[in-house]
N, C-alpha and C positions, 0 to 999 in steps of 0.2 A: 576445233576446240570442244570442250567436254560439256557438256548440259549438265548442269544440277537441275533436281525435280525441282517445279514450282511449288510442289509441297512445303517446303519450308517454309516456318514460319514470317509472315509477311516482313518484319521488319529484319528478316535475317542477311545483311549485304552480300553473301556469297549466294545467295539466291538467280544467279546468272550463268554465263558463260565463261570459264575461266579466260583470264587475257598471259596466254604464254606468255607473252612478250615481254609486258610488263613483268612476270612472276621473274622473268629468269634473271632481269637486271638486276634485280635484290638476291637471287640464288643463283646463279652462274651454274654450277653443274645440274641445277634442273634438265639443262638444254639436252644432254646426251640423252637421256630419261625420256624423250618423248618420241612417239610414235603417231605414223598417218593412217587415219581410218582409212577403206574402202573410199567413201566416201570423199573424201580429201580433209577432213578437219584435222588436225591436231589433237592429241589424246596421250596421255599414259597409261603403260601395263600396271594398273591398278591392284595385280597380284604381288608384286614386287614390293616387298618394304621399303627399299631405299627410295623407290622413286615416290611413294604418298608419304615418306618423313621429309624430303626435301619439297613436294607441295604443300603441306601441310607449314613445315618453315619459313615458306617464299610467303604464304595468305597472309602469315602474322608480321612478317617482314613490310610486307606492302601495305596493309589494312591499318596494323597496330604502332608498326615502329618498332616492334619487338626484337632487338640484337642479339644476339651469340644464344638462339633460342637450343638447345639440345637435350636428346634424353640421357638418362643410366642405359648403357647398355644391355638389350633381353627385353627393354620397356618395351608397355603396348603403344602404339603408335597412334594417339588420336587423331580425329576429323574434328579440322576447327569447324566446319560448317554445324555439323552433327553436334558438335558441343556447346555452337552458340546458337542453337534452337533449343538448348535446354535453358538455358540463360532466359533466352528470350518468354519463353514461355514457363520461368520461374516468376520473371518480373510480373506477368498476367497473373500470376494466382495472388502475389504479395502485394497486388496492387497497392504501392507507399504511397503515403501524403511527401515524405522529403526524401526519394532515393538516397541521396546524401548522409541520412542518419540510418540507413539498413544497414544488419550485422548477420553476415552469413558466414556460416559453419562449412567446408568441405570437406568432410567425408573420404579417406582413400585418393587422398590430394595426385598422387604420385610423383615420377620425376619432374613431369610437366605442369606442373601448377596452372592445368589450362582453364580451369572452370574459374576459377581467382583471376586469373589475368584477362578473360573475357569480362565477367563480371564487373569488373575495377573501372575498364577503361571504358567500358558500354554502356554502366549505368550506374558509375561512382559508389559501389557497394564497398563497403570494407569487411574483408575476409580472415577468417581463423582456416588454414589450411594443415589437415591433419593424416599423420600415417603411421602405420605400424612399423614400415621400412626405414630405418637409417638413413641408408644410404640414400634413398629416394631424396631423404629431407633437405641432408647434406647438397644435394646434388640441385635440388628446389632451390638451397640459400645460394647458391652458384648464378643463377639464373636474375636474383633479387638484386646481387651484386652487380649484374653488367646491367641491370637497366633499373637503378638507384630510385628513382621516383614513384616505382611501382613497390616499394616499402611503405610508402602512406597508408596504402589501404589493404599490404600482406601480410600477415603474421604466420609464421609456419610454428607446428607442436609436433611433439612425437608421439604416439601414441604408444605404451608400455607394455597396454597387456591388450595378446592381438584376437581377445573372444571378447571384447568391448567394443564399442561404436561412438557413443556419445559421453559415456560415465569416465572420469580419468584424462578427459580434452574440458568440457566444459568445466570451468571454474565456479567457487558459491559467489553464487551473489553477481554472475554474467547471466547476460541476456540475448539471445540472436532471434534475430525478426525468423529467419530462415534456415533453413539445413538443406542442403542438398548432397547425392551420392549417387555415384555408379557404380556397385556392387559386385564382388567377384560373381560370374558365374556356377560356373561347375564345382563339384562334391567335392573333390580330390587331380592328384595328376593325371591318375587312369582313367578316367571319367572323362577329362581334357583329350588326351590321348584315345580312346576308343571314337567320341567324337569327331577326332581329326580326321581316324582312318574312315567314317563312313560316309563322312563330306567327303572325300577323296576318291573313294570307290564309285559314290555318286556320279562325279564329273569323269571315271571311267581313267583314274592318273595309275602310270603303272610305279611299279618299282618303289622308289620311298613314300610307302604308304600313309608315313607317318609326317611327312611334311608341307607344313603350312607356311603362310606369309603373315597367320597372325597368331603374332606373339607376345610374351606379358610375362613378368615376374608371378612369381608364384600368389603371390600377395593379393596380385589385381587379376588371377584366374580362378581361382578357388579357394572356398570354407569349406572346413567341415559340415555337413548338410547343403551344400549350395546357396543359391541364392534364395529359397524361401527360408533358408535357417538364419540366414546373414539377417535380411530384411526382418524376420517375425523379432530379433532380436535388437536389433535396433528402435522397433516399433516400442516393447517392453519398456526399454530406456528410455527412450521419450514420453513415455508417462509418467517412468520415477522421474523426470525431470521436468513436467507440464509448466513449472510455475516458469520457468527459464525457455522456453520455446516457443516461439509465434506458429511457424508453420514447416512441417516437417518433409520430406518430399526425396523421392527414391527412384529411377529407375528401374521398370521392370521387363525385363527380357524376356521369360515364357511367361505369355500369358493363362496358364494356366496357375498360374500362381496366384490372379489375383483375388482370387473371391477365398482361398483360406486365411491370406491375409487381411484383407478386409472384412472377413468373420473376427480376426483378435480386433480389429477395432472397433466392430460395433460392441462384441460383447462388452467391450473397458468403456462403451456410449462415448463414443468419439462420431461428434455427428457432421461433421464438416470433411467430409471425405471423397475427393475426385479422380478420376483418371483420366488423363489426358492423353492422345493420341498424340505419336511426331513420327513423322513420315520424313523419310531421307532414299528416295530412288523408291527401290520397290520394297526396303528394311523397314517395317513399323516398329517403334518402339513406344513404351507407355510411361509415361508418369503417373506415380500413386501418392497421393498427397494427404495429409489431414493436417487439421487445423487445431492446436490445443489453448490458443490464447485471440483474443479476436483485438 
């Protein structure tokens, strides 16, 4: 079986060994998909998209009760683990008096409405899930429909115009305790693309130099300006909207990014400003958080 780091956040239940066994009675074709270490455990080729789309399926199957879970086809394929250590350690910043009455924002929702559906049933938040994509949304309502109860606390939006964040989703006179987002990456497709080939070169792959196992509509790979353009801009909007926002909070992939960004908010004296480390294997990633409403 597969070790997750013990890095994850303490209350995160995938914090173990996976149980094949169990995983594959909820996903059936997990079974072909797995492979024996050296060692004799159990493991998947974690390169492969189909087989971490159908884990990733089986955790929410098993964990959640989550049925006819699927993405739009091209989607990037998330890590429930990986996504409910952001949950988890959103709930520590927002520390609520009544979970029950939290109102979170997500941000570039995608097909998989997964930071909502975590959120929901982990710690009874009710969710605005928002996207620039259509189709994404379309495909999010698809998901709402086969598991009907999870409309109490989803509301899905389109977002219209795709150089906004918060402005054109939040409504006058609404409130969210919360925002959270995992922000495109990369500048452009070339950008993605150059990328690819030099992780590729790295690991020494011949021949199609340009292909990867991770994949992602355009939407959820790249802005123009990347991700400090994404994030300084959402940052803006969140102060044209201070009086409607508790606590704002972003995923930040290069960490070089975070001290120009954390220069726009102190210059705008936003003094409630964190980051927080989340470790997943040997991956660090960072949360950038401020607070505009206490």
């Amino acid at each position: 079986m597969e070790k997750i780091s013990k890095n994850l956040h303490p209350r995160n239940k995938f914090n173990q060994e996976y149980d094949f066994k169990k995983l594959i009675k909820h996903v059936h074709p997990l079974k072909k998909h797995l492979v024996v270490l050296p060692d004799g455990r159990q493991s998947l080729d974690f390169r492969d998209t189909e087989s971490v789309f159908l884990l990733n399926k089986a955790l929410l199957e098993s964990e959640f009760k989550i049925k006819n879970w699927d993405l739009l086809p091209g989607s990037l394929v998330p890590s429930i683990p990986g996504r409910l250590n952001y949950i988890n350690y959103l709930a520590d910043l927002i520390q609520p008096k009544n979970p029950k009455d939290i109102k979170v924002l997500d941000v570039g929702t995608g097909s998989s409405i997964i930071y909502p559906i975590l959120g929901f049933l982990e710690y009874h938040w009710n969710f605005v899930a928002s996207d620039t994509h259509i189709q994404s949304i379309q495909h999010a309502h698809k998901i709402l429909n086969d598991n009907p109860y999870l409309k109490k606390g989803i509301k899905l939006r389109t977002q219209e115009n795709p150089e906004q964040t918060l402005k054109g989703i939040i409504q006058p006179n609404e409130y969210f305790d919360a925002i959270l987002c995992n922000p495109p990456f990369y500048k452009s497709r070339d950008d993605y693309r150059q990328t690819v080939i030099k992780k590729n070169q790295k690991l020494h792959q011949e021949g199609e130099s340009t292909k990867t196992n991770f994949q992602g509509l355009s939407n959820e790979l790249w802005f123009p300006g990347g991700e400090k353009k994404f994030i300084s801009n959402m940052i803006y909007e969140s102060i044209e909207l201070r009086d409607q926002i508790g606590l704002c909070s972003v995923l930040v992939s290069n960490k070089d990014n975070l001290k120009p960004l954390k220069a726009i908010l102190e210059y705008h004296k936003i003094e409630d400003i964190k980051v927080t480390q989340m470790h997943q294997g040997n991956k660090i990633n960072r949360i950038l958080s401020w607070r505009l409403n206490k």
